[in-house]
N, C-alpha and C positions, 0 to 999 in steps of 0.2 A: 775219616780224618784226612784221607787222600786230599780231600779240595780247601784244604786250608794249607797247602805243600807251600804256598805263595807268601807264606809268612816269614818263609826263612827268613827272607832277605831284610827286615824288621830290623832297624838297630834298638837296643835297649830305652826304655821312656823315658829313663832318667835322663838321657841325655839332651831333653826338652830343656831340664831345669835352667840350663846354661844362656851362654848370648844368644840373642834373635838374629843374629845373622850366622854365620857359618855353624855350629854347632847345632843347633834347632833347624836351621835348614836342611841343614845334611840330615840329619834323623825324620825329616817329612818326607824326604823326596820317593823314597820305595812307596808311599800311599799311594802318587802320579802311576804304582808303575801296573799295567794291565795283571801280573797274576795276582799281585795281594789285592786287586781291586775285586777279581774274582774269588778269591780268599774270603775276601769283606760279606759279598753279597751271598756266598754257599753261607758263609755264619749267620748272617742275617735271619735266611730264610727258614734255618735251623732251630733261632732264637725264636720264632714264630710257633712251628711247632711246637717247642718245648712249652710256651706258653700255654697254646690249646691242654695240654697234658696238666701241668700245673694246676690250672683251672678249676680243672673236673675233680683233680686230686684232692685240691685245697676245700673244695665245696663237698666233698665228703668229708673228710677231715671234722669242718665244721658242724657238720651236722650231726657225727658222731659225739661232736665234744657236747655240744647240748642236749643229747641224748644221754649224759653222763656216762661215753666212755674213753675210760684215758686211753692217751696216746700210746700208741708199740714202742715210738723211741723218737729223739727227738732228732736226731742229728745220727750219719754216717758217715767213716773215716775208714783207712785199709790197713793191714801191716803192710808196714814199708817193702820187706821183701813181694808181696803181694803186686805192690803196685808195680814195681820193675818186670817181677815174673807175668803177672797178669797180661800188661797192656806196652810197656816199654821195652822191654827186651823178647815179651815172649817167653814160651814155655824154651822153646830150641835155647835159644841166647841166655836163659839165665842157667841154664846147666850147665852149659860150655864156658859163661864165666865163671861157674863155681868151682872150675879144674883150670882154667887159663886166666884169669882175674881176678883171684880171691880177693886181694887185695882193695880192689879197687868196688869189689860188689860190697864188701861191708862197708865202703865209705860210703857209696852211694845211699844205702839204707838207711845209714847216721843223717846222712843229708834229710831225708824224707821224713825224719821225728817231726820236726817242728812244723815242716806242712800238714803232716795227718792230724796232729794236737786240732792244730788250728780251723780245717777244717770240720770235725766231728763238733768242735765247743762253738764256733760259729751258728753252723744250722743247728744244735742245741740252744742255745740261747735265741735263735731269731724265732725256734716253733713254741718254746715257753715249756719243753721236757727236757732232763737231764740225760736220758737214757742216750747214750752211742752207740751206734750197730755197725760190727764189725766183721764182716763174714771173711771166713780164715777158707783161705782155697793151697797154696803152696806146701803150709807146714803139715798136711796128713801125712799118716802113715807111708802112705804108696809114693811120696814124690821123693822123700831125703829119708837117710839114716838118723838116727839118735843123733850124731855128731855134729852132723852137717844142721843139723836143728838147732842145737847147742848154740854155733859157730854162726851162723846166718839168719835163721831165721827168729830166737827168742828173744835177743838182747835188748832189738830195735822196737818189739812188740810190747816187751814188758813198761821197755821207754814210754811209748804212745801212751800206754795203759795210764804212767804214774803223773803222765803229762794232762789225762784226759781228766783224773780225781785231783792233781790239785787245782783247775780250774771251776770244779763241783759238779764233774760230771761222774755218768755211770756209766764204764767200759759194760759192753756188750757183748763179747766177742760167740760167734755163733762158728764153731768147729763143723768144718762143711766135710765129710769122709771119715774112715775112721782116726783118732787119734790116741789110741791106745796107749803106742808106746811112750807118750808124750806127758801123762799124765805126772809121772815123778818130776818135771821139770815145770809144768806150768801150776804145779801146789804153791810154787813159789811168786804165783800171781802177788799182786797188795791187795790189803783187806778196800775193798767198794769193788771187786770185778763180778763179776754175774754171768756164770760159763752157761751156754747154751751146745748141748751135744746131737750132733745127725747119727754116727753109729759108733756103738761104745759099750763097756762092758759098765753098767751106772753104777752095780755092784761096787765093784774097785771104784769107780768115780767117787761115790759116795764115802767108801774108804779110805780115798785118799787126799782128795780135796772138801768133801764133803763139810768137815769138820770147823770149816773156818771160810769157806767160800760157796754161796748158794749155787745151786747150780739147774738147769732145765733139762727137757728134752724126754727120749725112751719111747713115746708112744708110737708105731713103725708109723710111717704115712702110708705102707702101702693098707694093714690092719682099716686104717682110715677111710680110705680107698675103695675097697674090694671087698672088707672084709662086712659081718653084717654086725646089727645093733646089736646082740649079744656078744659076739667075738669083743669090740671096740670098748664094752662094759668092764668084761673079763679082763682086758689088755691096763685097763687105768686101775681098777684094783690092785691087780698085781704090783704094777709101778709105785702106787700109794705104798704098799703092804712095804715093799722094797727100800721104796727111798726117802718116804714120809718119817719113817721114825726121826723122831729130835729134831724135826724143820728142816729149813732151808731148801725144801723142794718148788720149784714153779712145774708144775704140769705143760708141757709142750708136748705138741708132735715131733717128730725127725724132723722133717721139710716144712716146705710152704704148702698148705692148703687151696687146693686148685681142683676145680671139676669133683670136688669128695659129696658124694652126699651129704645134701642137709642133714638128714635124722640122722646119721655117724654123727657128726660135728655136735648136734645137742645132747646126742647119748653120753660122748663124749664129756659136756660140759658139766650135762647134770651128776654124772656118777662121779665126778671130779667134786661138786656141790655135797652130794650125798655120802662118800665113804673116806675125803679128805679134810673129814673134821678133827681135831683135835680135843 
């Protein structure tokens, strides 16, 4: 993002709307000026790749869907705090304003509601799935206490959430670490959320959320990984036997499935076929 630095100097588009002489001129003239021109052509070149990427992506996509199989999700969106902690402030700067800025980090999060709504229902509606996928990186266990979760990180989250269902979407939020302690606060999810968990106790999950909100995830990716076709067999029964009773279970792994053995992955699906009947 370094090579788009040239944009600073960018006055706002609006200010096109106004007279052709002084006000529209003034707001063309930084395009004349050598770094946002260099700005222009690093985005350009950028826009290029993304497309090669898009491409390939979108022509699997399709060939999955004629194959009859639905989509993972249609659209992604972030928690607010996410996006500051992630990529805007940083892991350093968002801690340091959660003791010298509080103030000013929860307004910024408020800010960011109505961007994430808008993104996740956007690419939702343009891929033709409801589902929004929201992988949660800040709010684990290991980054803030209960409080500081309470206080920064739920409120703006819950917001996206209720922003994302009354557009007729389906939050997705995918709990990236563990989130244990988090549990008694996000029961208070709205009914259309669909928790996906990486490390978690699904016991208590199922306990506590369970009841009212479907929920994913439990099978380790490393079991997946590493482990052979009988361990991967053993591991989904279990989870069925667990977390199956009275519905609401989606069978996941922890992670993303990467380099896993094929026959894990169909041990996986068939025993998931076979012992996740009702």
């Amino acid at each position: 993002m370094g090579k788009a630095d040239g944009l600073k100097s960018l006055t706002p588009f609006t200010n096109m709307t106004e007279m052709y002489g002084g006000f529209t001129a003034a707001a063309m003239v930084p395009f004349g000026t050598p770094p946002v021109q260099e700005a222009l052509k690093a985005m350009m070149k950028a826009g290029e790749e993304a497309l090669k990427w898009i491409m390939v992506v979108a022509g699997y996509g399709a060939t999955m869907t004629a194959k009859g199989f639905p989509a993972f999700f249609g659209g992604g969106t972030k928690a607010p705090f996410d996006t500051i902690g992630d990529t805007l402030r940083g892991t350093k700067g968002m801690i340091i304003d959660m003791y010298r800025n509080p103030k000013k980090l929860v307004r910024a999060c408020e800010q960011f509601v109505p961007i994430a709504i808008k993104m996740g229902v956007d690419n939702a509606k343009l891929n033709g799935c409801p589902v929004v996928f929201l992988p949660l990186h800040k709010g684990a266990d290991g980054f803030m206490n209960d409080k500081q979760f309470k206080e920064y990180y739920w409120p703006t989250l819950k917001a996206v959430f209720e922003g994302l269902i009354a557009e007729g979407c389906i939050p997705f939020p995918w709990a990236e670490g563990g989130f244990d302690s988090r549990l008694d606060v996000i029961k208070d999810s709205p009914d259309g959320v669909f928790w996906g968990f990486d490390k978690i106790d699904m016991v208590r999950a199922k306990k506590v959320i369970g009841d009212h909100l479907p929920i994913g995830g439990a099978v380790p990716i490393s079991t997946l990984s590493v482990g052979t076709k009988e361990e991967v067999i053993a591991e989904v029964k279990k989870e069925i036997k667990i977390m199956g009773a009275g519905g609401g279970y989606i069978m996941m792994t922890s992670a993303t499935i990467e380099d896993t053995p094929a026959v894990n992955v169909k041990a996986m699906i068939d025993a998931c076929k076979q012992y996740g009947v009702y």
